[in-house]
C-alpha positions as CSV (number, residue, x, y, z in Angstrom):
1,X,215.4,316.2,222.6
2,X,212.5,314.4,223.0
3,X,211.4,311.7,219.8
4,X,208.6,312.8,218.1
5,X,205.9,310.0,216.6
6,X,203.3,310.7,214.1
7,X,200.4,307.8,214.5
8,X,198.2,306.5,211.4
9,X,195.2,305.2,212.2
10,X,191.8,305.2,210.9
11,X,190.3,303.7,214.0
12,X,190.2,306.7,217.3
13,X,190.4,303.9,220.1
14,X,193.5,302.8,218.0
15,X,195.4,306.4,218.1
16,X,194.2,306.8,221.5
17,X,195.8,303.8,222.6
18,X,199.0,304.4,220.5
19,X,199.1,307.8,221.7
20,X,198.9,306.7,225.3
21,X,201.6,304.4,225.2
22,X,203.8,306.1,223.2
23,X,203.4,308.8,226.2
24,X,204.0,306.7,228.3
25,X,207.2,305.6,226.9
26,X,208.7,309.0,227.0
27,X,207.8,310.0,223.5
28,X,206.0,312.9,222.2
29,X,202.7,312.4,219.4
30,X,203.5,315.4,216.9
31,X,200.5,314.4,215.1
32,X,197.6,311.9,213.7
33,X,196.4,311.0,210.4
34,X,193.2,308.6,209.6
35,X,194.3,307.8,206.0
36,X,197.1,307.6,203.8
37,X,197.1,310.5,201.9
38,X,197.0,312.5,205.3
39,X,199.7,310.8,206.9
40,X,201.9,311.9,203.6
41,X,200.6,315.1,204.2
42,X,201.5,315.5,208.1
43,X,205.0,313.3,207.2
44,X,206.1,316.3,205.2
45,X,204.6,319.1,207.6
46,X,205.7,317.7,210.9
47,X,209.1,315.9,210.3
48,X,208.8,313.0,212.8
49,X,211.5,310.7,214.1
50,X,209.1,307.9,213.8
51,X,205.7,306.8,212.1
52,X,203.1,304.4,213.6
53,X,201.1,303.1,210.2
54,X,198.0,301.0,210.0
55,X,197.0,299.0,206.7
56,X,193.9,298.7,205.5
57,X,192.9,302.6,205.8
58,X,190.1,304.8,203.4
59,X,191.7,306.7,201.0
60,X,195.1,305.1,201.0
61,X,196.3,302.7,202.1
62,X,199.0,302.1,204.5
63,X,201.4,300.2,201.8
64,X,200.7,302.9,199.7
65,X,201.7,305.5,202.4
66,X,204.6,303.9,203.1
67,X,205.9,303.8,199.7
68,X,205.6,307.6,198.9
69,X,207.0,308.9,202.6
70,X,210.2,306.4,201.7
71,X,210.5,308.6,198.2
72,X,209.7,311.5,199.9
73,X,212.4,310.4,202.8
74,X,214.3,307.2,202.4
75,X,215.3,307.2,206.0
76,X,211.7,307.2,207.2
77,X,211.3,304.8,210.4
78,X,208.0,303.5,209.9
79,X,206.2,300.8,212.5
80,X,203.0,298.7,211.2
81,X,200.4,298.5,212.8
82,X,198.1,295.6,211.4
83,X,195.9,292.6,212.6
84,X,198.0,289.6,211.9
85,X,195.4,288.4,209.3
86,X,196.6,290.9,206.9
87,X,200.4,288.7,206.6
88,X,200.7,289.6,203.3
89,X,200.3,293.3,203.6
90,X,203.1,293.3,206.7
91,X,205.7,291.3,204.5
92,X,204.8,293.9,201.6
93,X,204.7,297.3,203.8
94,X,208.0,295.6,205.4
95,X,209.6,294.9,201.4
96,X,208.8,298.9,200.9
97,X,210.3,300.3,203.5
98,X,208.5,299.7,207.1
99,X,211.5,298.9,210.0
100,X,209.1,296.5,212.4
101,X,205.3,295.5,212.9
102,X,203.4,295.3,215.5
103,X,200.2,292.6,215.6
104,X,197.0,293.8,216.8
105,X,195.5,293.6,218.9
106,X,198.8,295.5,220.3
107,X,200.6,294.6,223.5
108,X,202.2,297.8,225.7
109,X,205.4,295.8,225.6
110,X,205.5,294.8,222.2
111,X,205.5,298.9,221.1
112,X,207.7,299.7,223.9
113,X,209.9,297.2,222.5
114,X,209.8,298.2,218.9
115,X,209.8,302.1,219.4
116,X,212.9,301.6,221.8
117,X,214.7,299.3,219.3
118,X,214.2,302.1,216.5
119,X,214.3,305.3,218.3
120,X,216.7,303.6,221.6
């Protein structure tokens, strides 16, 4: 059965891209989100294998995300997405719960690599 991703973005070239690759890669999309709260939202409705989050997000924000998807499932697999300028924020979305993160702006390989180390 094919691996389902849902991708958090608030940015459209950024879910476009994700979605692209993650295509490419032999995964399926079940869904976007372009905040926290809605990725919570489409976590619970669409059960995915994997989550693509992004941090700084209107709304809330991806730490915050993270955080209630882990109570809401403790085995989420969650992948940041952030600009390496927000170090903090990776370290902190990794202490919460987040499996890997990828620096933006994203290399193909780089999310091949991660979503095949996680999902393999």
């Amino acid at each position: 059965m094919v691996k389902t991703i849902l991708v958090v973005d608030d940015a459209q070239f950024m879910r476009t891209m994700l979605k692209k690759l993650i295509e490419e890669n032999g995964y399926e999309v079940a869904d976007e989100a372009v905040n926290g709260q809605e990725a919570v939202e489409k976590y619970k409705e669409v059960d995915p294998d994997l989550v693509t989050m992004d941090i700084t997000m209107p709304k809330m924000d991806g730490i915050e995300a993270i955080r209630e998807i882990m109570d809401y499932d403790p085995n989420a697999d969650i992948i940041v997405c952030s600009a390496m300028g927000q170090k903090p924020m990776v370290v902190e979305s990794l202490e919460v719960g987040a499996k890997d993160f990828i620096v933006k702006p994203i290399k193909p390989e780089k999310v091949k690599d991660s979503l095949n180390n996680i999902l393999g």
